[in-house]
C-alpha positions, -999 to 999 in steps of 0.1 A, spaced: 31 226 -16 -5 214 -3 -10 189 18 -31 174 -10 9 176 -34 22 155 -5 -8 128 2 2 126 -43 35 117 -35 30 94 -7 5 73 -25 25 66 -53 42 42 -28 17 31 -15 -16 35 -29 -49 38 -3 -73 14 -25 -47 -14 -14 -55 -7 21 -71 -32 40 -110 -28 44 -112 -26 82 -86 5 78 -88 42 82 -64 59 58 -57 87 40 -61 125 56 -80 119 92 -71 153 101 -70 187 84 -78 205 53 -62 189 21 -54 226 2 -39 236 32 -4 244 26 23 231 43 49 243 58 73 213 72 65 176 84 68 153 105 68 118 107 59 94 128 49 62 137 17 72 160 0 104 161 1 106 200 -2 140 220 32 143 225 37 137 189 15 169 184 33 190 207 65 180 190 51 188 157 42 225 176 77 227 190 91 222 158 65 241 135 51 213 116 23 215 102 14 180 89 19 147 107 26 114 86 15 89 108 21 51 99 -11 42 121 -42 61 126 -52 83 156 -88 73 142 -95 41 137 -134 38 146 -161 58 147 -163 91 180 -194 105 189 -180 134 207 -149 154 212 -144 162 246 -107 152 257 -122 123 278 -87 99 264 -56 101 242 -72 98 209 -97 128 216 -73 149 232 -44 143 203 -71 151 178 -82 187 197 -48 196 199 -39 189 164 -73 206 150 -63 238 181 -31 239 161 -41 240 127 -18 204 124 -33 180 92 -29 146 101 -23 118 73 -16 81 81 -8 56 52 -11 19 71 -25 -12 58 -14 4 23 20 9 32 20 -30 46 5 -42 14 33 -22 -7 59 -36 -24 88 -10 -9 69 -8 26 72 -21 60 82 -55 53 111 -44 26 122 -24 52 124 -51 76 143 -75 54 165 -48 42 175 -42 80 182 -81 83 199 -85 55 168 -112 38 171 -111 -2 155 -122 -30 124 -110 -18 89 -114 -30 53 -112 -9 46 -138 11 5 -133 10 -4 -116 -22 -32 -95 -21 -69 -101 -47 -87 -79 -67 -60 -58 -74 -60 -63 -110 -88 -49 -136 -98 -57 -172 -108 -29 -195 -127 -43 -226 -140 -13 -249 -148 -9 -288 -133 21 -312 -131 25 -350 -99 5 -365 -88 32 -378 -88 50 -339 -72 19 -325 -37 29 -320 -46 65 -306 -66 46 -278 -43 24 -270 -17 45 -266 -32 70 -244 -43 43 -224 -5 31 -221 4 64 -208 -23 62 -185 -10 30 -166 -28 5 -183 -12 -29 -202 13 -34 -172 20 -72 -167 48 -81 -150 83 -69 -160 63 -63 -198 46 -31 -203 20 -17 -231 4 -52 -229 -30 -59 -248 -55 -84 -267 -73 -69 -297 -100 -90 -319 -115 -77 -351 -152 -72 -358 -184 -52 -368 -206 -28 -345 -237 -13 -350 -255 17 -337 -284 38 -350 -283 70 -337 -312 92 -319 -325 128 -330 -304 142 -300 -274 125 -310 -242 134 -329 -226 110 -345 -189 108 -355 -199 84 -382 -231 76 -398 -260 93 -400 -291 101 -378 -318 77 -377 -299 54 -402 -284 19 -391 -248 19 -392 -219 -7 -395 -183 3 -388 -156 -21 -386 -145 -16 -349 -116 -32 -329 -124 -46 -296 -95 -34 -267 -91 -56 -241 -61 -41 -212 -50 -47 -175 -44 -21 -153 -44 -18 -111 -71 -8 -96 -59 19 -80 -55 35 -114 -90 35 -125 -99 70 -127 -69 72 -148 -77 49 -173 -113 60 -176 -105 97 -184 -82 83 -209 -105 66 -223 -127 88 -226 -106 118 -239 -90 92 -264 -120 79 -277 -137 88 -313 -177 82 -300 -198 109 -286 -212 75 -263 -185 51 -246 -193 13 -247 -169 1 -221 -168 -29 -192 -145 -31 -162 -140 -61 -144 -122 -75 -118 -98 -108 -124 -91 -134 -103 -49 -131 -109 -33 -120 -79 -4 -92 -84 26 -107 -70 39 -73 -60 12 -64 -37 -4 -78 -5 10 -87 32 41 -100 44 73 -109 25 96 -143 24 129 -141 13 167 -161 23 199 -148 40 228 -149 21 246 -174 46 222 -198 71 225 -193 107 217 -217 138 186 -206 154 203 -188 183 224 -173 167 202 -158 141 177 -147 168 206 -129 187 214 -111 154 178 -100 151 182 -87 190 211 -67 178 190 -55 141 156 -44 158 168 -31 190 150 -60 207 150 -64 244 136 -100 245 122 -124 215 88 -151 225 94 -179 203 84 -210 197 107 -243 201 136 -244 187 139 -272 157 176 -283 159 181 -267 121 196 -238 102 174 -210 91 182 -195 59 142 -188 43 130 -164 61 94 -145 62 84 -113 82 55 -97 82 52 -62 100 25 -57 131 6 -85 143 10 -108 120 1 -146 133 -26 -148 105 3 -156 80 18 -186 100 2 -211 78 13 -188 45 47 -191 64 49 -228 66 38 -234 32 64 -217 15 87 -233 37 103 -208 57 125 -215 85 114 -190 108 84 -162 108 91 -129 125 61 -110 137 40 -98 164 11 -102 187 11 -134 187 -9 -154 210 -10 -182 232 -23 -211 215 -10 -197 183 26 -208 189 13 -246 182 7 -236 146 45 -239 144 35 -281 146 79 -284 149 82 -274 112 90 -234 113 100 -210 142 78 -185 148 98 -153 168 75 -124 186 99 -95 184 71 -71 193 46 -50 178 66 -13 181 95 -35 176 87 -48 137 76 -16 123 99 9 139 121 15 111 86 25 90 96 62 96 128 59 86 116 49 58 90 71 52 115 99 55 141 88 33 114 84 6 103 120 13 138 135 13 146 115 -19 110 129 -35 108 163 -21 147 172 -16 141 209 -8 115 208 19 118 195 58 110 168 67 114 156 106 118 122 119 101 120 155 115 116 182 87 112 204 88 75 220 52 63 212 56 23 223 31 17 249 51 -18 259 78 -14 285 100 -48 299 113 -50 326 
């Protein structure tokens, strides 16, 4: 298996066009047909991680966040990303790191955090835009079904829990075709009229190459007309953040003390306590104090996150407890469940979980 087999596999969790712009995903170190021989996973791809990937013969690192995040001028081992970077390059070690798009997936960081406290009925608490596309394209009647079902298998005509979804209108084209051309119908030089249907399907943007080389190998016409565009709909199963209830509502203390116990968390910041129950409760993995108001107006009793600052912790205005468990602290469990996906997908290769401590915050 190549490295390029696994980055497959991996993104079919969590696709990289779903990433966030200011992110730096996919392979940031290595050769993609390099073949692999075992991984490692890990939450960052620190020096230590690397020699633990040596000591334990791995040759490709799955990092949840990236060793390169902006732009270097220069390798010299002058700090901690340079130097992790050398070593990994020395040692022939591919580096990978998933991210933003494993925070906007449906089964990524923040499932993983609600699964750990127990939060159901899930769904996203800020769902992501532009992630849904409109294919509008023109073949013979008689060619319809053939399209459309190749662009089914392709990914297209999703909506929902409804599949193989799709708008057709009847009409007339026209086309009069060059010297150079070859027509499937008509004739050279000659005007011609075929009655056409018109083929209007959704599909996600990250499967556009898909759908257009179905298209195109489906299709009857030597030329394509086609048009792509992007709709204004929001998939509900992508995006940042997730909002969901406990089974049972707790007192504020005592829920917090239960997340203590959950997350392996030393010591919670919060904001003031509200004198209620919490049962609705939204997380969002990493720093996360953007989605306070998203919090509120879904009507969540508390917000677990990170990083969040100062004058931040008013934006709880007495209606929702905000809790800063930590940065480390809401996306530790990320490799875990990175891993268990791997296992589950690749049952016959190894896969590590590090155990390299990476968390640059100590209390004391």
């Amino acid at each position: 298996m190549k490295v390029k087999d696994v980055a497959e596999i991996l993104e079919e969790l969590a696709p990289l066009e779903y990433a966030e712009d200011f992110d730096n995903v996919g392979l940031l170190v290595g050769d993609q047909d390099m073949n692999v021989t075992d991984i490692l996973v890990t939450l960052d791809s620190l020096e230590n991680v690397i020699d633990e990937a040596i000591s334990k013969s791995c040759n490709l690192i799955i990092s949840f966040h990236p060793i390169l995040f902006k732009g270097i001028k220069n390798l010299t081992g002058s700090n901690y990303i340079e130097r992790a970077v050398i070593k990994a390059i020395q040692n022939n070690i591919s580096i990978y790191c998933l991210h933003t798009a494993l925070d906007n997936a449906k089964d990524g960081v923040n499932a993983k955090i609600c699964d750990v406290l127990g939060v159901k009925q899930t769904k996203i608490l800020i769902p992501q835009k532009g992630t849904i596309k409109k294919l509008t394209t023109y073949v013979p009647e008689s060619h319809a079904n053939v399209l459309l079902n190749g662009l089914f298998k392709a990914g297209a005509g999703s909506i929902g829990n409804y599949s193989e979804c799709s708008f057709t209108v009847e009409g007339t084209g026209s086309y009069k075709a060059g010297k150079n051309a070859n027509p499937v119908k008509g004739n050279k030089g000659e005007l011609h009229l075929e009655k056409e249907t018109q083929i209007n399907v959704t599909f996600p943007r990250n499967k556009e190459k898909s759908i257009l080389s179905a298209l195109f190998d489906n299709h009857l016409y030597e030329e394509v007309a086609y048009e792509i565009s992007t709709l204004e709909n929001v998939d509900s199963q992508i995006g940042m953040g997730m909002i969901g209830e406990l089974e049972k509502p707790l007192d504020e203390k005592h829920f917090l003390s239960f997340i203590k116990n959950k997350m392996n968390v030393s010591c919670i910041r919060h904001s003031g306590f509200l004198g209620k129950k919490i049962q609705k409760v939204a997380v969002l993995g990493g720093s996360g104090a953007f989605a306070i108001g998203a919090a509120k107006k879904y009507g969540a009793d508390i917000f677990i996150t990170s990083d969040v600052k100062y004058h931040q912790f008013f934006e709880a205005e007495n209606k929702i407890l905000i809790a800063d468990i930590g940065h480390y602290e809401t996306e530790q469990f990320t490799k875990n469940l990175l891993v268990d996906y791997l296992t589950k997908k690749m049952p016959n290769f190894a896969i590590s979980l590090s155990e390299s401590i990476t968390n640059p915050i100590k209390y004391y």
